[in-house]
Every structure is written in C-alpha cells, then in structure tokens.
C-alpha positions in Angstrom: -83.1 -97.7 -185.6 -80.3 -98.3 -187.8 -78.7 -101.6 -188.6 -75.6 -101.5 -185.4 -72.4 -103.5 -186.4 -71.5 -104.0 -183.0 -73.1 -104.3 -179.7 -72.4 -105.1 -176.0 -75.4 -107.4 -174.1 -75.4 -107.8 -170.3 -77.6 -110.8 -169.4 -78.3 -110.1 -165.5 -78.6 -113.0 -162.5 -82.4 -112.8 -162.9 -82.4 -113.1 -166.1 -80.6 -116.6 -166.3 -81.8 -118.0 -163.1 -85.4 -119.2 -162.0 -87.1 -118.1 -158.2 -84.3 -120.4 -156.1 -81.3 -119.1 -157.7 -80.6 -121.4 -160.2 -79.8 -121.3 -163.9 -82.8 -121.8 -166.3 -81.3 -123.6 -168.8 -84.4 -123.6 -171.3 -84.3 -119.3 -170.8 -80.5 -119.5 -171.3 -80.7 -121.5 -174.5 -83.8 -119.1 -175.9 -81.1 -116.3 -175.1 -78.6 -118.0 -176.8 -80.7 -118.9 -179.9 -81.6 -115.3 -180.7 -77.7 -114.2 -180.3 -77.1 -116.7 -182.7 -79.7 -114.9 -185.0 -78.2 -111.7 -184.6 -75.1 -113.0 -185.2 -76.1 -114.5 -188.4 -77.3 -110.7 -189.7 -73.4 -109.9 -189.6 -73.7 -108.4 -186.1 -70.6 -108.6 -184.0 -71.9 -109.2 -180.5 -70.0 -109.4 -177.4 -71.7 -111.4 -174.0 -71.4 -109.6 -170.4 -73.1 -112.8 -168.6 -73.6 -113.0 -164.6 -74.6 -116.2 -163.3 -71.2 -117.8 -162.1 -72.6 -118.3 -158.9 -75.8 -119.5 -159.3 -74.1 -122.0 -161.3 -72.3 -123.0 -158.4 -75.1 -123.1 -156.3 -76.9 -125.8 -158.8 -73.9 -128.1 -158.6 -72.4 -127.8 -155.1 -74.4 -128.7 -151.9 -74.4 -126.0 -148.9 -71.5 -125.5 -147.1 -70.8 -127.6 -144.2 -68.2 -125.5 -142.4 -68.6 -121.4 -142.1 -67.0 -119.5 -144.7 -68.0 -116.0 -145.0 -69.7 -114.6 -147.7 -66.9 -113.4 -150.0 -65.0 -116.6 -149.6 -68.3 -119.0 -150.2 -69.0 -116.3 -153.7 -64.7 -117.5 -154.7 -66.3 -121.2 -154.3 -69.2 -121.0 -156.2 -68.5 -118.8 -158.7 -65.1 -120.9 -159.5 -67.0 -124.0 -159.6 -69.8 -122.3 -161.6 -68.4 -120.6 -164.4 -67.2 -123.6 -165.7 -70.8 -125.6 -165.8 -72.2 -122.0 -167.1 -69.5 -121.6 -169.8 -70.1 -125.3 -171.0 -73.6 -124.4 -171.2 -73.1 -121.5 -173.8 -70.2 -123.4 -175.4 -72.9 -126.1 -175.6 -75.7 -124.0 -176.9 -73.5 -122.1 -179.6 -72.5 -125.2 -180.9 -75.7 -126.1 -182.5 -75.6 -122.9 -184.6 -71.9 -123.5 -185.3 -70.9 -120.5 -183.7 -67.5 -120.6 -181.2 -67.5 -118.8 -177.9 -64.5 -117.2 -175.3 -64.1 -116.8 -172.1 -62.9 -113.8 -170.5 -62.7 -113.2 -167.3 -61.8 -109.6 -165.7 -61.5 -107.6 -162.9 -61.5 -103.4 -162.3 -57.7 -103.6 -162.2 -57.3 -104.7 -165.7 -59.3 -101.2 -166.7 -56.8 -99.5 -164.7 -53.5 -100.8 -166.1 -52.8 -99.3 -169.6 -50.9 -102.6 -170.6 -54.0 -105.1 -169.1 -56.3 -102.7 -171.2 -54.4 -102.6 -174.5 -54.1 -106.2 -174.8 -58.0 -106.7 -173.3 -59.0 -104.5 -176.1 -56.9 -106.5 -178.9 -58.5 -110.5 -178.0 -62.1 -108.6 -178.3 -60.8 -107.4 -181.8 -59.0 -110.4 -182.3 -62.0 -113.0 -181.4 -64.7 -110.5 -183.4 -62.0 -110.7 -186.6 -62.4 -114.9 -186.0 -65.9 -114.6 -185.6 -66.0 -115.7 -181.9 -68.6 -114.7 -179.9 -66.6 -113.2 -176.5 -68.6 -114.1 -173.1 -67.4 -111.8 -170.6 -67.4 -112.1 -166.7 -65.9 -110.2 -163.4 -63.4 -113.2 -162.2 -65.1 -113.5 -158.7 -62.9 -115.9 -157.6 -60.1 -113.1 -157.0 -62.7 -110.0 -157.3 -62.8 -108.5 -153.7 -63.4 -105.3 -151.9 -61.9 -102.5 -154.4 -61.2 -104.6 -156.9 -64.7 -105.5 -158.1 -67.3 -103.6 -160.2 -70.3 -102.3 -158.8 -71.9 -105.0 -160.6 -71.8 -106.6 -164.5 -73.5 -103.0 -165.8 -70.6 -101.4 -165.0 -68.0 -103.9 -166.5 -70.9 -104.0 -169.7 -70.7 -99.9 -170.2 -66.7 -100.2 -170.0 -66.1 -102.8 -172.9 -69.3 -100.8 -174.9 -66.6 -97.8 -174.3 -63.8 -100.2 -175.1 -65.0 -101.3 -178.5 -66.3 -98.8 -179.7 -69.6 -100.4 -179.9 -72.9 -98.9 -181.3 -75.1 -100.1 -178.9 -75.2 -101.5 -175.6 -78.5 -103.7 -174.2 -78.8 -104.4 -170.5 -81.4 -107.6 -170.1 -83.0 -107.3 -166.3 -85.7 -109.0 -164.7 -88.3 -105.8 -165.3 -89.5 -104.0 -168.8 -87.0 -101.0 -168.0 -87.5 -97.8 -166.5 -90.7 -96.4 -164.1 -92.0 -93.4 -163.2 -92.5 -95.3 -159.9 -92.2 -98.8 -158.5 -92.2 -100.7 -160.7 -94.5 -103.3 -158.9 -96.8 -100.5 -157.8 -100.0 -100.3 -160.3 -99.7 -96.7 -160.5 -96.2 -96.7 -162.2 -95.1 -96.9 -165.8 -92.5 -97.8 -168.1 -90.8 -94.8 -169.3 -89.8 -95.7 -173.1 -87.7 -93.0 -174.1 -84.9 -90.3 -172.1 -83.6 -87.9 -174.0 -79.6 -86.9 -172.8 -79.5 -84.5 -170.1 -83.1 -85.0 -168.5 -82.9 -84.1 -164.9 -86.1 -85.8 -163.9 -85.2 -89.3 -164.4 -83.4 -89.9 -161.3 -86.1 -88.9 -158.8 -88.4 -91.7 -160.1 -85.9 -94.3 -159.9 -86.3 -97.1 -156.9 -83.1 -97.7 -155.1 -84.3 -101.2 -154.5 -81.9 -103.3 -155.4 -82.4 -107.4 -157.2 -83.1 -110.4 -155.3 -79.6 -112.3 -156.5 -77.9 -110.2 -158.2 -75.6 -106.9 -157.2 -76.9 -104.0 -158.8 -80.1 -102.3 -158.8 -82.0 -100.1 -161.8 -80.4 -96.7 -159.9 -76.9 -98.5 -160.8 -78.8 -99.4 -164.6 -80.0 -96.1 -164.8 -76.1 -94.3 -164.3 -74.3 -96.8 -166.6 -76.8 -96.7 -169.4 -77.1 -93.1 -169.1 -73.2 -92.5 -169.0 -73.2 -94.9 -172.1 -75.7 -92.3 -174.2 -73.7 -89.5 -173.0 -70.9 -91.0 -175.3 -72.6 -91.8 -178.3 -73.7 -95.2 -177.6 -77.4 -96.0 -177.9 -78.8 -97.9 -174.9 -81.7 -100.0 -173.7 -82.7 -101.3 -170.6 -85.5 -104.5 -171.1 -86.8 -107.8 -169.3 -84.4 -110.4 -170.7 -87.2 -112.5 -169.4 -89.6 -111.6 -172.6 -89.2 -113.8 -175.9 -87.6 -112.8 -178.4 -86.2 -109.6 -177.0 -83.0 -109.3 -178.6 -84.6 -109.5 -181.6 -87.4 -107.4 -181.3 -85.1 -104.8 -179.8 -83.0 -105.0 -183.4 -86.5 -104.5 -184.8 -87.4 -101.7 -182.9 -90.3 -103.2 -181.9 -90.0 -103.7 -178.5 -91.2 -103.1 -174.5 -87.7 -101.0 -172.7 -86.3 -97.8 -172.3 -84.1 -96.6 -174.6 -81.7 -93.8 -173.6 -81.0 -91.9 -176.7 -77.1 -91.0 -177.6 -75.2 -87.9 -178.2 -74.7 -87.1 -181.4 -70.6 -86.3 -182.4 -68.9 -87.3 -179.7 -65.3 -88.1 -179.3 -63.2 -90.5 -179.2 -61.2 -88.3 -176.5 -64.6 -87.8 -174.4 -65.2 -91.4 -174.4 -61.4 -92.5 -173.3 -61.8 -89.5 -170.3 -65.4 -90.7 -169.3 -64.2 -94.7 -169.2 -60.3 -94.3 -168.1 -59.2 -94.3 -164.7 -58.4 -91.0 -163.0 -56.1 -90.0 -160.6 -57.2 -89.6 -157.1 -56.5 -85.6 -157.3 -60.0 -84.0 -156.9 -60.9 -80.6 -157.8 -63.7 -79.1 -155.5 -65.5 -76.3 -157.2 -68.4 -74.1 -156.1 -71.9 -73.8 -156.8 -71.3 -71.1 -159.9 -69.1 -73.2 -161.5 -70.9 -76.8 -160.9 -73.9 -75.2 -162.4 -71.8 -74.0 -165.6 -70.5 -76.9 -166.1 -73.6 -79.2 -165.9 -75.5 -76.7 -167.9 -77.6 -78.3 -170.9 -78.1 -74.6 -172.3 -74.5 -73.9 -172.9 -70.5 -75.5 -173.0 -68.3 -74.2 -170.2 -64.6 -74.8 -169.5 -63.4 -75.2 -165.5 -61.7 -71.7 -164.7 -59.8 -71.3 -161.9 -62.2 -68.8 -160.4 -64.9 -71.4 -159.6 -62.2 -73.9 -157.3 -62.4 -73.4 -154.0 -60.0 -76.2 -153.5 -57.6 -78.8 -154.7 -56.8 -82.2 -152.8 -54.0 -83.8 -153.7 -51.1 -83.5 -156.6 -51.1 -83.6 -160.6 -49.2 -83.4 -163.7 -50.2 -81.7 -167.1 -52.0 -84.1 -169.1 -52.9 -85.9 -165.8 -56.8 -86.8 -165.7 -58.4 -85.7 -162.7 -61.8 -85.6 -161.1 -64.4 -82.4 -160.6 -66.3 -82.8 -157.4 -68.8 -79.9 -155.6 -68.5 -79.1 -152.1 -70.5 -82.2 -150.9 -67.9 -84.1 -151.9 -70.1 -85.4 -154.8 -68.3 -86.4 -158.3 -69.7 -84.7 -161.5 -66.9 -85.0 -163.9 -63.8 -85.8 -165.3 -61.0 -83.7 -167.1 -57.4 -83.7 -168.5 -55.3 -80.9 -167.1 -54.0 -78.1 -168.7 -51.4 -77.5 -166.2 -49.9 -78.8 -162.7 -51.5 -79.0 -159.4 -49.1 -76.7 -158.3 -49.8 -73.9 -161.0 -53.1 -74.3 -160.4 -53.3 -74.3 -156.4 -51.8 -70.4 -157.2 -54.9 -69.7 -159.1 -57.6 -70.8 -156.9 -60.1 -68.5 -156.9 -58.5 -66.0 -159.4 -60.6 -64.8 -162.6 -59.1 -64.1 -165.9 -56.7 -66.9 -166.3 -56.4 -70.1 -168.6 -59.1 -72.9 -168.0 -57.3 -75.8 -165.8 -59.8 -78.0 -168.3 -61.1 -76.8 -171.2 -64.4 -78.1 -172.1 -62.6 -80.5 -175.2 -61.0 -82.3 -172.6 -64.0 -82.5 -169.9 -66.3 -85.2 -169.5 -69.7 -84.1 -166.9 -71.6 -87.2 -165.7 -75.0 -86.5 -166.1 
C-alpha cells in the first residue's frame, strides 16, 4: 500500500455511540488519537463524522410534546453537533491540532457556485493544516435534500478532493459472503473492479442507529474504486484501525481502484445530472457494462428518450426497468437525438470518454 497524501474517513453512528445510542467518548477519543497520528505522518485527512444526534440524545431529555420524527432529528441533531464538535475540538487540542466544522446538504453538490467554494475551504483548511469535520446539516436536511446517509456525502468529498483513499469505519469487519452474524459467513478481504458476484451476498439489513446499511457501503465504496480511489470498509470499533489500515495490516475489505482514470470520469460519476434519461435495450446495456471491452451509446441501442437536453448536457443511461447504470455528457441535443432513435450507423450520443457505468 503506498504512503496516500490524502484521505477521506467516515466514522458511522455505531461506531461513536455505545448500545443506547449515546456517544462513547473514551471510543471517540481512541479515534481521534490515531487521526492525530496519521496526521503527524504528513497525511492530510478530512473527517465525515455522524453522531449529531446521538449527541442530542445524551444532553436533551425525551420529548414531552409529539414532534414527528424529522422535526425531533432538527432538535437533536442541532443541539448535538455542538457538544460532539466540542468533543473533537477538545480531543485535537491535546495533539495541537485545529479542527472545522462543515456542515452540508445534497444541494450544495448540485449548485456549481456552493460546490466551487465547498471545494476551496477543504483546500484552504488542508493548506492551514486544519483537520475538516464534515457533517449533513440535519437541522435543514429533509426529504430530497438529504443523502442517503454520511457514505454518500463521504464518496462525494473523496471525489471532491481528489483524495487517494477513502475509509468507511462501521460497526462490522467489512464485507460477507453472508450475514454477517451467521457463523457460516465470511469476511470478504479483497474485490477486484467489476466483480459481478458481490452484490448477491450482501445483507440489505440495515444499522440499528444509523441510516445506511452495508448494500448502501458496498455501492459508494465500490463507485469510489471505479474512479481511482482506493477504498476500505472496517469495524471502527477495533483498536488501532486507522493505523493498522495505513499499515496494511489490517481486518476489512478493500475494494481495489481503477487504474488511469480521469479527472472528466470522476466529475461525470460525482456531478449532478439532469433529469433527461436515456432508456436503452438489453444489446446495448450489456455493451456498455461489459468488463471484456469499451463501448460508446449509439443511437441504435435507445429505445427511448424522456425529457429534453442540450449538447454538453450530462444525462443519465437507464435500461427498460427503469434502473440507472450510468452517466454521460452529450454529444448532441435531445432533439437530434430523438430522430435517431433506433437508427444504426450514426455518431455515438456518448462516446465512451465522456461515459461513466456504475458498476
């Protein structure tokens, strides 16, 4: 494993809390000590952290009046990002080591301006030597405007900055060929891009406090490899992990990157697409997530095209389940490309430089 100048680390719920919900402050401060230790090896690290609400939870008694449960999340998390922020600011301190705050929602991925200027403090703070702790801002995160869970958000800064590495600490040693609590099962240690058997083994079960579940690890981390950046799933709850990880001596999965891949295939596998979708048939979904060979999207494999787009315009590839498997930038308009539905022998509407498959 080489020596990574940057990485992304996503500490989950169950990682930072105990069996009622609340933060372990010893576990958070082991957590913070080995950051410190990778950050003393010249390692420029930026924190995804959950545990807002938990934090809440700690501090605040239980409601006495019925709020529903996105309302109640605003409460806590409001009240407890503050006592978990003072808890890392806290813990840094003794290695003389400053931390941020930033807090986020989808919409700032969306907006080229929000993103531009998202992008620059996480420059700007890793130029100062400030360790950036990164959060979804619950308190205004609702409905369409929040991630799927803290994976996602991790995977889109790792895209973001570029980083070499990205490390998602859970409550279990990584990925199973089964349950992970049947006795039968075990740890898978290694995928290789592109191996179609993962996802069948995979438990849609999803953690006891937080929002995402290992399917939801599985898809981010693998998307993450499938731009370069080397990825591990492990049980944040093991000492010394972040280390030992570094070391390469240590009980995960690792998801093995592509090699060479663009800078252009990582901005169309992270940025935002239009809501055009391009519906394509069997032939052409199985050219285009082909491990054996590169295709383009021709024309002749769309069966049909819902909604408008521009040249240049980014636009999603779906089959005709309605199921997403990729992203590409546009070679020419919707309405150009509406004439040549079905048609063989003409220009690609996304040639395979511009196309990003999720695997």
């Amino acid at each position: 494993m080489k020596q990574y100048k940057t990485i992304v680390v996503k500490v989950g719920t169950n990682v930072l809390t105990g069996e009622q919900g609340l933060l372990d402050h010893d576990h958070i401060k082991h957590l913070t000590d080995q950051l410190a230790t990778l950050k003393k090896q010249n390692i420029k690290i930026i924190l995804v952290s959950s545990g807002a609400v938990g934090a809440g939870k700690a501090v605040l008694p239980p409601a006495t009046n019925e709020l529903n449960k996105v309302v109640r999340r605003q409460v806590l998390s409001s009240v407890g990002q503050i006592q978990l922020m003072n808890l890392y600011t806290s813990n840094f301190s003794e290695h003389q080591i400053f931390c941020a705050q930033l807090l986020v929602t989808k919409e700032d991925f969306r907006d080229r301006i929000h993103y531009l200027n998202m992008k620059n403090c996480f420059l700007s703070l890793q130029r100062e030597e400030i360790i950036p702790i990164v959060n979804e801002n619950d308190v205004v995160s609702v409905s369409e405007l929040m991630f799927t869970d803290n994976d996602e958000l991790a995977g889109l800064i790792a895209s973001m900055v570029n980083a070499d590495a990205l490390i998602i600490l859970t409550n279990v040693d990584g990925i199973y060929d089964g349950h992970p609590e049947a006795a039968t099962s075990q740890l898978i240690t290694e995928i290789q891009p592109n191996d179609p058997g993962i996802l069948a083994a995979i438990s849609p079960t999803k953690s006891k406090f937080g929002r995402g579940g290992m399917l939801t690890k599985y898809r981010i981390a693998s998307k993450a490899a499938s731009v370069g950046i080397a990825t591990v799933i492990a049980n944040g709850k093991r000492q010394n992990i972040l280390v030992d990880i570094l070391n390469n001596d240590f009980v995960g999965t690792s998801f093995l990157p592509e090699q060479n891949v663009s800078n252009l295939k990582k901005w169309i596998a992270y940025n935002e697409p239009t809501n055009t979708v391009v519906i394509i048939n069997e032939g052409a979904k199985q050219a285009l997530c082909s491990s054996e060979k590169v295709s383009s999207l021709l024309p002749v494999g769309i069966v049909a095209i819902n909604g408008n787009f521009k040249k240049g315009d980014l636009i999603k590839i779906a089959d005709q389940n309605n199921q997403q498997i990729g992203l590409g930038i546009a070679q020419y308009n919707s309405e150009k490309a509406t004439k040549f539905i079905g048609v063989q022998d003409k220009k690609p509407l996304i040639h395979y430089d511009y196309l990003f498959i999720e695997k």
